[in-house]
PDBQT receptor file of N, H, CA, C and O in Angstrom, charges set to zero:
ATOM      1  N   UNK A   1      28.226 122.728  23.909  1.00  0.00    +0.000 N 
ATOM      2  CA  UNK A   1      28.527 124.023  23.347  1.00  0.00    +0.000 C 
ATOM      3  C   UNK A   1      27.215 124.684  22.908  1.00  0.00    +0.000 C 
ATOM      4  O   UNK A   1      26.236 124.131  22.408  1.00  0.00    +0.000 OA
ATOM      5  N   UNK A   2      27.373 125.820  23.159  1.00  0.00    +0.000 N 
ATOM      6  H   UNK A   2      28.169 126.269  23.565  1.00  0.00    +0.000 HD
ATOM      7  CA  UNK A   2      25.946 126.319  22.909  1.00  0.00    +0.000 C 
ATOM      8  C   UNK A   2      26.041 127.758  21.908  1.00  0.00    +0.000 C 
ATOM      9  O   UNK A   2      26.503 128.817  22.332  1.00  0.00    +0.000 OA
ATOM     10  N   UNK A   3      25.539 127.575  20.582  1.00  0.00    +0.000 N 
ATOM     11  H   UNK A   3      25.163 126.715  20.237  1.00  0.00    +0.000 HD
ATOM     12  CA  UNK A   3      25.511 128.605  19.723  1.00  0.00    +0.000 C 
ATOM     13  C   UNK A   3      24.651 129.508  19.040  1.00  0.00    +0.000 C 
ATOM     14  O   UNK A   3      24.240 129.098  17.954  1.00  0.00    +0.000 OA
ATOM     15  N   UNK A   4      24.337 130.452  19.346  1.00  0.00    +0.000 N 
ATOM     16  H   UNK A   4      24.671 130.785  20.228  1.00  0.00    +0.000 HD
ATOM     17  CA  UNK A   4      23.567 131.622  19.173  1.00  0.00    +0.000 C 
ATOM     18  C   UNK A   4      21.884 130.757  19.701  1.00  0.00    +0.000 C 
ATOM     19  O   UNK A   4      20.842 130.607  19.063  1.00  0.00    +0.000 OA
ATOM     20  N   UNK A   5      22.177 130.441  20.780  1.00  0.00    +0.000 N 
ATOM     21  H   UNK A   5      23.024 130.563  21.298  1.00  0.00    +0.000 HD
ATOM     22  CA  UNK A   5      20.820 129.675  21.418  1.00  0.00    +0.000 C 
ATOM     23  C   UNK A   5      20.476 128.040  20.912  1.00  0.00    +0.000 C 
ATOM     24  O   UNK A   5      19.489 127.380  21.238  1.00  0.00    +0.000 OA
ATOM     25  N   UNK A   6      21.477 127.665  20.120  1.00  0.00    +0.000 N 
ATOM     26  H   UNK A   6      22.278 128.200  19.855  1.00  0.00    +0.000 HD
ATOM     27  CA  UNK A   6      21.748 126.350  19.813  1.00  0.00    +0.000 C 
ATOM     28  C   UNK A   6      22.328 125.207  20.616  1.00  0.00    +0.000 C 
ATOM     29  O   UNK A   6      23.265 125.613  21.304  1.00  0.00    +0.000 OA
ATOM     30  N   UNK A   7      22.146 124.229  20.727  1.00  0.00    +0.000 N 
ATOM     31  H   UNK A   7      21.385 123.899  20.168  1.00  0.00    +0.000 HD
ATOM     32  CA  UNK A   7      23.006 123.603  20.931  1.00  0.00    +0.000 C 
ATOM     33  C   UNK A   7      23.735 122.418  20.334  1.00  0.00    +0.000 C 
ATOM     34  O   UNK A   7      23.821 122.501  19.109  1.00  0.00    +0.000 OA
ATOM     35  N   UNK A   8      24.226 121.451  20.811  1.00  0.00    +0.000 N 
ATOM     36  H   UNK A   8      24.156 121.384  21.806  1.00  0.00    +0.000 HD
ATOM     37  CA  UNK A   8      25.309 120.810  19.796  1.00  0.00    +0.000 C 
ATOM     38  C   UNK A   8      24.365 119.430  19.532  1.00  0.00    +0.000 C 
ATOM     39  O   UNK A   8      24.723 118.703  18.605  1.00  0.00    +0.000 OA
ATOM     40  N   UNK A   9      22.884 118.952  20.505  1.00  0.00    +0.000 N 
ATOM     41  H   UNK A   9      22.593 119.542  21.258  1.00  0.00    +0.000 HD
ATOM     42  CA  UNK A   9      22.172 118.136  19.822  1.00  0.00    +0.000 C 
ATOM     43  C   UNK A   9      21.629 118.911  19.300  1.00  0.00    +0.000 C 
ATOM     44  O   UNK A   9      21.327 118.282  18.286  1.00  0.00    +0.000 OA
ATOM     45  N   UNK A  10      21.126 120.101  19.137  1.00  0.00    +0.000 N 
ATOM     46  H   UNK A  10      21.372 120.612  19.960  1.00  0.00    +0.000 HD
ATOM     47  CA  UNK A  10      19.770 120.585  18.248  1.00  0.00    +0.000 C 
ATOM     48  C   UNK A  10      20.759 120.772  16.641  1.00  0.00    +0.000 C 
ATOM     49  O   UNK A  10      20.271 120.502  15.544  1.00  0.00    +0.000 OA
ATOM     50  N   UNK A  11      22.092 121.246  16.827  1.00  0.00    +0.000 N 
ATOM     51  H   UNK A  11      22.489 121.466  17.719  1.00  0.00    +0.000 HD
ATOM     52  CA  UNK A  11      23.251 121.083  15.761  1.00  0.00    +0.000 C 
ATOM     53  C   UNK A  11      22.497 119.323  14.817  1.00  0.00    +0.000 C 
ATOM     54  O   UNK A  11      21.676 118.939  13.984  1.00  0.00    +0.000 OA
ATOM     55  N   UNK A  12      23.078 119.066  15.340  1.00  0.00    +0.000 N 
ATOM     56  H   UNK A  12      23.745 119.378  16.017  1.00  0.00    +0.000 HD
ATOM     57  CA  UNK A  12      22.839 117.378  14.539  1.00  0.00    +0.000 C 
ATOM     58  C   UNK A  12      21.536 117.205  14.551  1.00  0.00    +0.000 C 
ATOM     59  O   UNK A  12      21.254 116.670  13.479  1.00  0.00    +0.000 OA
ATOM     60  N   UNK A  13      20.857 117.322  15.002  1.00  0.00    +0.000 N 
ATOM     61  H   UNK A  13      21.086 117.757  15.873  1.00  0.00    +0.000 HD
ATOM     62  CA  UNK A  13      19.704 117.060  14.556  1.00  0.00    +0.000 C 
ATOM     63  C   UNK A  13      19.048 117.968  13.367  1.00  0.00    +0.000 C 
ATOM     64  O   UNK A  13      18.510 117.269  12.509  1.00  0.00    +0.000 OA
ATOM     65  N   UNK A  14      18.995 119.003  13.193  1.00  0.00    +0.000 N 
ATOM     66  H   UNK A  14      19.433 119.570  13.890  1.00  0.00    +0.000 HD
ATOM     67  CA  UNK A  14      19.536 120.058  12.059  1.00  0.00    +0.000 C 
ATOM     68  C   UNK A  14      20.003 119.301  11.044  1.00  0.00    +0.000 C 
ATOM     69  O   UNK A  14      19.196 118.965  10.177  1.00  0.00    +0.000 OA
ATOM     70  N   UNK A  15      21.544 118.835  10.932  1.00  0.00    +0.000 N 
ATOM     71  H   UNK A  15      22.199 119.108  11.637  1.00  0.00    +0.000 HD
ATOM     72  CA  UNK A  15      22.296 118.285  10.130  1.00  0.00    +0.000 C 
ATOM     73  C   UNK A  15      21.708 117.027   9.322  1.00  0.00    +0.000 C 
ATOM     74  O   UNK A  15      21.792 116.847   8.107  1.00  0.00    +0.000 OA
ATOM     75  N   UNK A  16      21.037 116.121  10.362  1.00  0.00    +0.000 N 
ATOM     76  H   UNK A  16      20.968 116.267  11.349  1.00  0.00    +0.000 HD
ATOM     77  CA  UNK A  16      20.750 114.768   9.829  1.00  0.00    +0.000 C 
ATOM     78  C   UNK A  16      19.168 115.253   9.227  1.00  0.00    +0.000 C 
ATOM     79  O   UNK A  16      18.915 114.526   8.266  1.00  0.00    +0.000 OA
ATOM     80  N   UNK A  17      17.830 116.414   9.527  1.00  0.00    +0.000 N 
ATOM     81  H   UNK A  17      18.036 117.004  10.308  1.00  0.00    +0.000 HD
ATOM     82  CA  UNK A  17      17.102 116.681   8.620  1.00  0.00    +0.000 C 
ATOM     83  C   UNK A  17      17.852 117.554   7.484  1.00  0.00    +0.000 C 
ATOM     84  O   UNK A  17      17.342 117.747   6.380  1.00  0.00    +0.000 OA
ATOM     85  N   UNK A  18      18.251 117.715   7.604  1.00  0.00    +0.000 N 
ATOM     86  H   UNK A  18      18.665 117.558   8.500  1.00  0.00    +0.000 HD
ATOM     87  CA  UNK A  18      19.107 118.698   6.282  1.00  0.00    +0.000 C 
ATOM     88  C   UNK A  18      19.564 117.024   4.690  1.00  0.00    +0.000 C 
ATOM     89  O   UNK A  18      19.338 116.910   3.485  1.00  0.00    +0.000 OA
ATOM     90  N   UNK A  19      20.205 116.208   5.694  1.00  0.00    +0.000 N 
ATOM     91  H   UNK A  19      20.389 116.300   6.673  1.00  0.00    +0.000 HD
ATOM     92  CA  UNK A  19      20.176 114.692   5.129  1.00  0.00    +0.000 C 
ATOM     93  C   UNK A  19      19.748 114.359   4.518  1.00  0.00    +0.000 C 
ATOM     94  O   UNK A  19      19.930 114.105   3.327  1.00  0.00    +0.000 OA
ATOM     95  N   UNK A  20      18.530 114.195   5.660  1.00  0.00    +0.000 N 
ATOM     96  H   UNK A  20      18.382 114.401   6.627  1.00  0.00    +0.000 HD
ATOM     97  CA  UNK A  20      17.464 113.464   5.001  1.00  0.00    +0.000 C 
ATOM     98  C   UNK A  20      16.579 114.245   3.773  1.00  0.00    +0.000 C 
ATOM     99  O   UNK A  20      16.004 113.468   3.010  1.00  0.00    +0.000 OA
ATOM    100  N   UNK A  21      16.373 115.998   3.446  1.00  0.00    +0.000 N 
ATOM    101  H   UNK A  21      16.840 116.629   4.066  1.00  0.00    +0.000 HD
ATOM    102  CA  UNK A  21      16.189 116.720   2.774  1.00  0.00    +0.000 C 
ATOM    103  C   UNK A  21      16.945 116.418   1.347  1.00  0.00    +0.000 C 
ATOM    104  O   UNK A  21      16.323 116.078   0.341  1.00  0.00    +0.000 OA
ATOM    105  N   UNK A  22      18.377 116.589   1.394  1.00  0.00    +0.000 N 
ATOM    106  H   UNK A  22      18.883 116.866   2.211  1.00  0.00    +0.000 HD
ATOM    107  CA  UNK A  22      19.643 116.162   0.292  1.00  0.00    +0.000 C 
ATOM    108  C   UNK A  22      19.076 114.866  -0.239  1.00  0.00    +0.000 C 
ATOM    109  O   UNK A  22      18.656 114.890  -1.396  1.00  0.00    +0.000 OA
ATOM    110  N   UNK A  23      19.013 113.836   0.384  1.00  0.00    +0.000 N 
ATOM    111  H   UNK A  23      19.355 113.816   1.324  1.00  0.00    +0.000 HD
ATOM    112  CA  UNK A  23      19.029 112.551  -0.420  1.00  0.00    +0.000 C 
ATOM    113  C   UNK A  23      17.053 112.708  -1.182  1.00  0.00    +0.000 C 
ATOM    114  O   UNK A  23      16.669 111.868  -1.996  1.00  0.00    +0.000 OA
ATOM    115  N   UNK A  24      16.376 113.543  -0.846  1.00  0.00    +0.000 N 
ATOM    116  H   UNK A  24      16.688 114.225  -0.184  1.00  0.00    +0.000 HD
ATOM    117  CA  UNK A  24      15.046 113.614  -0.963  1.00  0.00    +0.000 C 
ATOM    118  C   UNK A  24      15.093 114.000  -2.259  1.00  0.00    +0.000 C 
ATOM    119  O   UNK A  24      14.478 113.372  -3.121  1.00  0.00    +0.000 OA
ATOM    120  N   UNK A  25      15.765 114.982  -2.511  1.00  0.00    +0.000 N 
ATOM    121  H   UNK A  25      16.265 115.492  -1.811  1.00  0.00    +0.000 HD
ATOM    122  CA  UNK A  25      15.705 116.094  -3.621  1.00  0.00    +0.000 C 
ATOM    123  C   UNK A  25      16.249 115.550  -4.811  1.00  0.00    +0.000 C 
ATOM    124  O   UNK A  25      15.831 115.637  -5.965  1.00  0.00    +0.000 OA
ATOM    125  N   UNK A  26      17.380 114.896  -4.290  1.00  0.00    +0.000 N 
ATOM    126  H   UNK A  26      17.719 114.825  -3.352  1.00  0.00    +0.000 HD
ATOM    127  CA  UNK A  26      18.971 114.535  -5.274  1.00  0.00    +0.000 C 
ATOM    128  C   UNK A  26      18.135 113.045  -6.311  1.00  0.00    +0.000 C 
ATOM    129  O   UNK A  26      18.422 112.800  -7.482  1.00  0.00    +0.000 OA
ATOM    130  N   UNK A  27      17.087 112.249  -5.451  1.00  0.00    +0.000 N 
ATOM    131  H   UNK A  27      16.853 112.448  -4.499  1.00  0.00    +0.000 HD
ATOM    132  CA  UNK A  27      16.024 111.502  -6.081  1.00  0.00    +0.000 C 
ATOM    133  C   UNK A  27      15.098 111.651  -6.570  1.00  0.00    +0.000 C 
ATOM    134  O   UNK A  27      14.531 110.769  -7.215  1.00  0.00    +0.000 OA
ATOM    135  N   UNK A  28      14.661 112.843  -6.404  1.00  0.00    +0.000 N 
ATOM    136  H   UNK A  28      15.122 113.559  -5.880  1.00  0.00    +0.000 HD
ATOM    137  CA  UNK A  28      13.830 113.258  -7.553  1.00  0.00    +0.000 C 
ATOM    138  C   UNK A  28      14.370 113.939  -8.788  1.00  0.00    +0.000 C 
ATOM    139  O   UNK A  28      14.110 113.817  -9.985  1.00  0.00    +0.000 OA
ATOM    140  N   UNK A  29      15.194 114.685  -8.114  1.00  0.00    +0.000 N 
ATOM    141  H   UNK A  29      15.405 114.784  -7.142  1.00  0.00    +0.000 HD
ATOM    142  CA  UNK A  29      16.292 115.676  -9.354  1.00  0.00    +0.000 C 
ATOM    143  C   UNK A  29      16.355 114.328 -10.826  1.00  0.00    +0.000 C 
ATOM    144  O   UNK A  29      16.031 114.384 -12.012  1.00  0.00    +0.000 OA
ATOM    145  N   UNK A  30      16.815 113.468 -10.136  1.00  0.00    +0.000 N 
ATOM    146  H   UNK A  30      17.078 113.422  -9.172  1.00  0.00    +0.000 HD
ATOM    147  CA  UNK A  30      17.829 112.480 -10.912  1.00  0.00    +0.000 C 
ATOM    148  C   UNK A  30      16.259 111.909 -11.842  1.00  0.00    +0.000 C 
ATOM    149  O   UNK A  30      15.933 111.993 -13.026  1.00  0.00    +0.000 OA
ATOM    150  N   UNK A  31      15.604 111.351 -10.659  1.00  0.00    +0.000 N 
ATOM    151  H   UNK A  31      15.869 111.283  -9.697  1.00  0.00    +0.000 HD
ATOM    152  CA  UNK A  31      14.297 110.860 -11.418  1.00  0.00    +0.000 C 
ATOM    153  C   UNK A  31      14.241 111.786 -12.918  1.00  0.00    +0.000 C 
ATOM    154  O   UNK A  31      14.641 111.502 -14.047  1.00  0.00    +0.000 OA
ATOM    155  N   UNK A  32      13.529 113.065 -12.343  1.00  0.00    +0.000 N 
ATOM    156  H   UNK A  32      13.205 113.296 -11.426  1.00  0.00    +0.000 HD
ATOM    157  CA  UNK A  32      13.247 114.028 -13.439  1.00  0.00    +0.000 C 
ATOM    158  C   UNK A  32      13.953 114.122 -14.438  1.00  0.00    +0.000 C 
ATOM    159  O   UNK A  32      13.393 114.315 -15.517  1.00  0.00    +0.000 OA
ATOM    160  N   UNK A  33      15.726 113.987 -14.358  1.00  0.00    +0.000 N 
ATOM    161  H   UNK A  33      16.180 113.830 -13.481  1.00  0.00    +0.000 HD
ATOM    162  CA  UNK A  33      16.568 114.341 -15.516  1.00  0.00    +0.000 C 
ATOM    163  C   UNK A  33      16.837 112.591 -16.098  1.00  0.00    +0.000 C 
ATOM    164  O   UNK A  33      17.575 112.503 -17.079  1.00  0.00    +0.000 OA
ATOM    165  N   UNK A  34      16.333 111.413 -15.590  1.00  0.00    +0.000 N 
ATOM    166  H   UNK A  34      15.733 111.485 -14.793  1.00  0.00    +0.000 HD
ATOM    167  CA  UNK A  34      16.308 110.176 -15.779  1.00  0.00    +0.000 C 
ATOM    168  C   UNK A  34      17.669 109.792 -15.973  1.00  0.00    +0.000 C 
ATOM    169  O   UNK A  34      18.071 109.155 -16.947  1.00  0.00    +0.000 OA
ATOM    170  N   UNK A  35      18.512 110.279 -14.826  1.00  0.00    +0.000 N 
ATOM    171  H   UNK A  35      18.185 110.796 -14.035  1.00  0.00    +0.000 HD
ATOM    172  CA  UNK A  35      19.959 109.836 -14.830  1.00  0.00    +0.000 C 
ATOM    173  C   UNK A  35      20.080 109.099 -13.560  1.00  0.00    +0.000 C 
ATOM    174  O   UNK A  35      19.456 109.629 -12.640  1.00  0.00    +0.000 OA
ATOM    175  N   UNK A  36      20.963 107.596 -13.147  1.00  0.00    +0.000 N 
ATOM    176  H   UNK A  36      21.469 107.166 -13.894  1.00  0.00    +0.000 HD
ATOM    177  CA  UNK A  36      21.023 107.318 -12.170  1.00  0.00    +0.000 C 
ATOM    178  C   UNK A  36      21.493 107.894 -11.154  1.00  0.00    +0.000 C 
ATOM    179  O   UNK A  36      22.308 108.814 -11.085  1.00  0.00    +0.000 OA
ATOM    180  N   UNK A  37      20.765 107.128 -10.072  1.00  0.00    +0.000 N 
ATOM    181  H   UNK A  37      20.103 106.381 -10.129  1.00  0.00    +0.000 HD
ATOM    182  CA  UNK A  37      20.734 107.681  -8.333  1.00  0.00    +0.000 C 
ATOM    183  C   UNK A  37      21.676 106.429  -7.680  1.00  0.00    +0.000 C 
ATOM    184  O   UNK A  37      21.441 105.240  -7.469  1.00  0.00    +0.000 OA
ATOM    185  N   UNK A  38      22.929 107.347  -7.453  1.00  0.00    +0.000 N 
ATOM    186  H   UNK A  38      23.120 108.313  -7.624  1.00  0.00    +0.000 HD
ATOM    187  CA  UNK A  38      23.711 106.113  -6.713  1.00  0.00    +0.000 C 
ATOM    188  C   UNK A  38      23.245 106.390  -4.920  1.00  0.00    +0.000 C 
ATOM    189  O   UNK A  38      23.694 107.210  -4.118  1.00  0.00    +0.000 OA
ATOM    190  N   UNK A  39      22.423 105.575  -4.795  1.00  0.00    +0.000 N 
ATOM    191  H   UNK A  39      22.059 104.909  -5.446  1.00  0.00    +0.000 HD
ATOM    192  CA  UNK A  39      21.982 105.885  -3.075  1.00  0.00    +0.000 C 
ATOM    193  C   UNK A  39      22.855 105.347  -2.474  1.00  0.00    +0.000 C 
ATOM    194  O   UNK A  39      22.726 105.625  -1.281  1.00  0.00    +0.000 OA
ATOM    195  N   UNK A  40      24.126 104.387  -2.740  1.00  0.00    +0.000 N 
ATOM    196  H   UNK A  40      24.231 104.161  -3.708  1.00  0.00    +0.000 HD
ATOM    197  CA  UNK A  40      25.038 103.846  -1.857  1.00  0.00    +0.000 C 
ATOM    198  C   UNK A  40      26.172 105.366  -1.647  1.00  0.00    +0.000 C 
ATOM    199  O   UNK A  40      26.601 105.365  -0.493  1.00  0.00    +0.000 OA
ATOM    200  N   UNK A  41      26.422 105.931  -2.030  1.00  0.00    +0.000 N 
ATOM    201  H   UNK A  41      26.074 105.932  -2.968  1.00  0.00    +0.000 HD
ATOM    202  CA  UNK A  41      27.193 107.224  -1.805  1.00  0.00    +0.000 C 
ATOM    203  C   UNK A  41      26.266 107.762  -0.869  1.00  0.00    +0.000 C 
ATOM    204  O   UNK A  41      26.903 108.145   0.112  1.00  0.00    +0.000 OA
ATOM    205  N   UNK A  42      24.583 108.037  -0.680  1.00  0.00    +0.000 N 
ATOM    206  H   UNK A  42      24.064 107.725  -1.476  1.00  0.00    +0.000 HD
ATOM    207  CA  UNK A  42      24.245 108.931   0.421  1.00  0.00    +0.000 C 
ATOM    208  C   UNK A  42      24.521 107.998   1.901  1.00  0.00    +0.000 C 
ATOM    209  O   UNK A  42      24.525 108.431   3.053  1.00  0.00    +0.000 OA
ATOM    210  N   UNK A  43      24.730 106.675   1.459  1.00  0.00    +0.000 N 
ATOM    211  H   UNK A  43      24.726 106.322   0.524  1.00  0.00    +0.000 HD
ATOM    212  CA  UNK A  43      24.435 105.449   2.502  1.00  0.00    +0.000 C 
ATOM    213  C   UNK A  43      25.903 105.678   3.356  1.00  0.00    +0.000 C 
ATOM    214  O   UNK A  43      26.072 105.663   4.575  1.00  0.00    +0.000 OA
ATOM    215  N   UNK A  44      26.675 105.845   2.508  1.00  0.00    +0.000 N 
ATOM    216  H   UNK A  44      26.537 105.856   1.517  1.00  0.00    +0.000 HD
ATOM    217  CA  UNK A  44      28.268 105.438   3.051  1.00  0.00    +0.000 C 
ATOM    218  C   UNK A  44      28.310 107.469   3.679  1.00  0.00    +0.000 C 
ATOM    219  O   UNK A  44      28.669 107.480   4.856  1.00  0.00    +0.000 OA
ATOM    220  N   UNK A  45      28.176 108.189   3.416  1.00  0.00    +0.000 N 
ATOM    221  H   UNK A  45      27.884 108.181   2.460  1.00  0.00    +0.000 HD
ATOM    222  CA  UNK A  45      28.071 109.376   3.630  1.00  0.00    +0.000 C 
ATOM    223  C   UNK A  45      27.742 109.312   4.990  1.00  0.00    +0.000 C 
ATOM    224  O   UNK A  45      28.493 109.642   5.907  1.00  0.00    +0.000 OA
ATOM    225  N   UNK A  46      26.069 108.677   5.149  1.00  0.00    +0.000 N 
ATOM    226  H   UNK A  46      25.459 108.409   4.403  1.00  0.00    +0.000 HD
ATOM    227  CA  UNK A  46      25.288 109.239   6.056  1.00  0.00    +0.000 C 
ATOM    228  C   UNK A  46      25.702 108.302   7.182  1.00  0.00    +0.000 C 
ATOM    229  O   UNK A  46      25.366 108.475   8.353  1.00  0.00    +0.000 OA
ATOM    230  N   UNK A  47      26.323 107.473   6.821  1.00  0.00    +0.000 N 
ATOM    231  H   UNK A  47      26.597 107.333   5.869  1.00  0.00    +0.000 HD
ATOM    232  CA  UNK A  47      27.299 106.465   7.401  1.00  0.00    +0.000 C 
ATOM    233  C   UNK A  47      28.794 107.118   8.581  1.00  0.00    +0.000 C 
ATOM    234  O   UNK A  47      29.216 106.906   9.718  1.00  0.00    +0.000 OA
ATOM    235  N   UNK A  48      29.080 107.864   7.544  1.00  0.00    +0.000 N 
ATOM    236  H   UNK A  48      28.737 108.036   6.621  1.00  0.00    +0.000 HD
ATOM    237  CA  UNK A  48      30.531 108.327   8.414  1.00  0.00    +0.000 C 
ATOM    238  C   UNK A  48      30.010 109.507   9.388  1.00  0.00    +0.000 C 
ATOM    239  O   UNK A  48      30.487 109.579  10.520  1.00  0.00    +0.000 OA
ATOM    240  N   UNK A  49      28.916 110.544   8.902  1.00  0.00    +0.000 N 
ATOM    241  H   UNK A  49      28.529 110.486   7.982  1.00  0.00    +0.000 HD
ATOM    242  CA  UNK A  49      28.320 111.600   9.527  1.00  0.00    +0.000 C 
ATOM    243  C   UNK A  49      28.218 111.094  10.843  1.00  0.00    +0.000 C 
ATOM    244  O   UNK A  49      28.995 111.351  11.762  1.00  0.00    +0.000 OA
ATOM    245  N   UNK A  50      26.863 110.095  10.910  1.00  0.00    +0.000 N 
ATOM    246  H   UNK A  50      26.232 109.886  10.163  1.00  0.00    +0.000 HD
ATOM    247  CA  UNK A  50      26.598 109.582  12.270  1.00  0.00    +0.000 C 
ATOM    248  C   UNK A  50      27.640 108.564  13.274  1.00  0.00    +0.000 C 
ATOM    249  O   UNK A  50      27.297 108.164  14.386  1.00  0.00    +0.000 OA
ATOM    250  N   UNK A  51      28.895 108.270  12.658  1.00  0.00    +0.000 N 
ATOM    251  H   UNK A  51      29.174 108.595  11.755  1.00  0.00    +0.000 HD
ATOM    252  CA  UNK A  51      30.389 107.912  13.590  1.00  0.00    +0.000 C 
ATOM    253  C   UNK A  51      30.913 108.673  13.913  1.00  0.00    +0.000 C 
ATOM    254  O   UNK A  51      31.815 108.397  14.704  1.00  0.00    +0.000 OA
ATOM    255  N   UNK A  52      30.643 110.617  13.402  1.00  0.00    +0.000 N 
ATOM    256  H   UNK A  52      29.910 110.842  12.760  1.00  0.00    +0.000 HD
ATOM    257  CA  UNK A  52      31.022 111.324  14.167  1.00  0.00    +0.000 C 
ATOM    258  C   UNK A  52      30.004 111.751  14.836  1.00  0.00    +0.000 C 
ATOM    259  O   UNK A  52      30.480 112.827  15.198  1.00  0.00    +0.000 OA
ATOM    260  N   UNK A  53      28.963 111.729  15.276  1.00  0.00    +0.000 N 
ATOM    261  H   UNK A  53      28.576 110.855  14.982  1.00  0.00    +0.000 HD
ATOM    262  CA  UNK A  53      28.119 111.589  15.785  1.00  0.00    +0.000 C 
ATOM    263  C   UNK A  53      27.877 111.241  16.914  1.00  0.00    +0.000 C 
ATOM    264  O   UNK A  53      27.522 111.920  17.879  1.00  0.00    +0.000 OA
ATOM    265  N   UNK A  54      28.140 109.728  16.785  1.00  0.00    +0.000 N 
ATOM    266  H   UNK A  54      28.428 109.177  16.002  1.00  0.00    +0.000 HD
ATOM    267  CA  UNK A  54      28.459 108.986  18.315  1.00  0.00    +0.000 C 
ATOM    268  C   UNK A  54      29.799 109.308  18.653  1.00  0.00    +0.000 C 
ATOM    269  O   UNK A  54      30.226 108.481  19.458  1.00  0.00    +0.000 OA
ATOM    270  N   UNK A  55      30.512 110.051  18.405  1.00  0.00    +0.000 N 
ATOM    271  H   UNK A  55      30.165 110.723  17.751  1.00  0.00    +0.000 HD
ATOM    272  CA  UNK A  55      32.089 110.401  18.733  1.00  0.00    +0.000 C 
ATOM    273  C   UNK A  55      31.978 111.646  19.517  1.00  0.00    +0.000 C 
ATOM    274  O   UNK A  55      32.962 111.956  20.189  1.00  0.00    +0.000 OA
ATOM    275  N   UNK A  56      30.579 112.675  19.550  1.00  0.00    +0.000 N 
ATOM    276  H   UNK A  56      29.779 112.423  19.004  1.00  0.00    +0.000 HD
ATOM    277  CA  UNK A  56      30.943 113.676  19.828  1.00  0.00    +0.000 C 
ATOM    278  C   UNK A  56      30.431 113.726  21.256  1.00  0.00    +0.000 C 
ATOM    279  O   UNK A  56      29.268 113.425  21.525  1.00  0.00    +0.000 OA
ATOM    280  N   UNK A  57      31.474 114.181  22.331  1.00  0.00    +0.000 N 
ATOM    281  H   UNK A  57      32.418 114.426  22.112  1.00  0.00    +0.000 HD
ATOM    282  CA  UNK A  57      31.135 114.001  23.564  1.00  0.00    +0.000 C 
ATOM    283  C   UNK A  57      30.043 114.869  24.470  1.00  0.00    +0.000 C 
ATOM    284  O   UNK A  57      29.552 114.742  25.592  1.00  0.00    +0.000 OA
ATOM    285  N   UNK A  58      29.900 116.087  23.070  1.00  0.00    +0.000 N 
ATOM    286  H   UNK A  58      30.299 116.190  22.159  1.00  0.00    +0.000 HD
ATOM    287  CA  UNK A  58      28.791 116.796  24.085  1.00  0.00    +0.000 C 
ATOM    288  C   UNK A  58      26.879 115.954  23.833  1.00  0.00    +0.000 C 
ATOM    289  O   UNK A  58      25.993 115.979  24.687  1.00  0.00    +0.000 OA
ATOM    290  N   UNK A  59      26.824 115.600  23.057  1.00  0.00    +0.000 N 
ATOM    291  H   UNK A  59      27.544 115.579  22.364  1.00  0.00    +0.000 HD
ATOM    292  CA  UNK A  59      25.934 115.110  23.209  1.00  0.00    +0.000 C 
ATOM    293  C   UNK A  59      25.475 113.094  23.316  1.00  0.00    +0.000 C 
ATOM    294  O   UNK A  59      26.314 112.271  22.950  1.00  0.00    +0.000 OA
ATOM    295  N   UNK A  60      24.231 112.698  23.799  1.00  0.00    +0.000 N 
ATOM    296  H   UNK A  60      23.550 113.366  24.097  1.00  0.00    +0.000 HD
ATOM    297  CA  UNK A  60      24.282 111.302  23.775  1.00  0.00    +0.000 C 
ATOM    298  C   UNK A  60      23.585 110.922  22.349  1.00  0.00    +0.000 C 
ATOM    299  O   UNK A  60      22.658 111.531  21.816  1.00  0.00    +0.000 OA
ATOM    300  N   UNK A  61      24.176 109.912  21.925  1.00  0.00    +0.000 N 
ATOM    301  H   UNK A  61      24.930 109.417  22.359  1.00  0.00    +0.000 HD
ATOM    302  CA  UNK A  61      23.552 109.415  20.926  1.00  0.00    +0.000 C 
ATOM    303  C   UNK A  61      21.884 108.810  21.695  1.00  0.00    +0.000 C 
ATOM    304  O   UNK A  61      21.733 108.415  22.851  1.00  0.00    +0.000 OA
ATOM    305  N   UNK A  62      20.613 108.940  20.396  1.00  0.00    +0.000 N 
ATOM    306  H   UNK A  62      20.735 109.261  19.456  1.00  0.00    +0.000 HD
ATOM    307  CA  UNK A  62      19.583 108.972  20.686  1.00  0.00    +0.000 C 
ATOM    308  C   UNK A  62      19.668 107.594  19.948  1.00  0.00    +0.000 C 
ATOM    309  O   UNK A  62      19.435 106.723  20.787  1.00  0.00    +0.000 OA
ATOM    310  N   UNK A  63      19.909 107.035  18.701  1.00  0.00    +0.000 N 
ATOM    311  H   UNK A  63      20.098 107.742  18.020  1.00  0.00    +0.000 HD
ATOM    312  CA  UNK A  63      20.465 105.269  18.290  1.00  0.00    +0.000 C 
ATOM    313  C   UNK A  63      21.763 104.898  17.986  1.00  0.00    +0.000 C 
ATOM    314  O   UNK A  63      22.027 103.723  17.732  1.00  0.00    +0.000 OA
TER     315      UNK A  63
């Protein structure tokens, strides 16, 4: 599928730096306000993201 000159790998790949951005921030945030960082919630998250991932037929999974 191709969207406004996108396509559905450049989509996810987008998505998973956007990820990797979220869990970047959300650890320092937490650092700074010295409240815990549950990283098993970004784990199980980033977990189900990439099973739809390999589910989606327009593109090949790269791992």
């Amino acid at each position: 599928m191709r969207l406004g000159g996108w396509d559905a790998a450049a989509l996810w790949d987008a998505l998973f730096v956007q990820i990797k951005l979220f869990r970047r921030l959300s650890l320092d945030v937490s650092q700074a306000l010295d409240c815990n960082h549950d990283n098993k919630i970004h784990r199980d998250i980033e977990t189900f993201i990439r099973r739809l991932w390999r589910e989606d037929r327009e593109v090949a999974p790269k791992a």
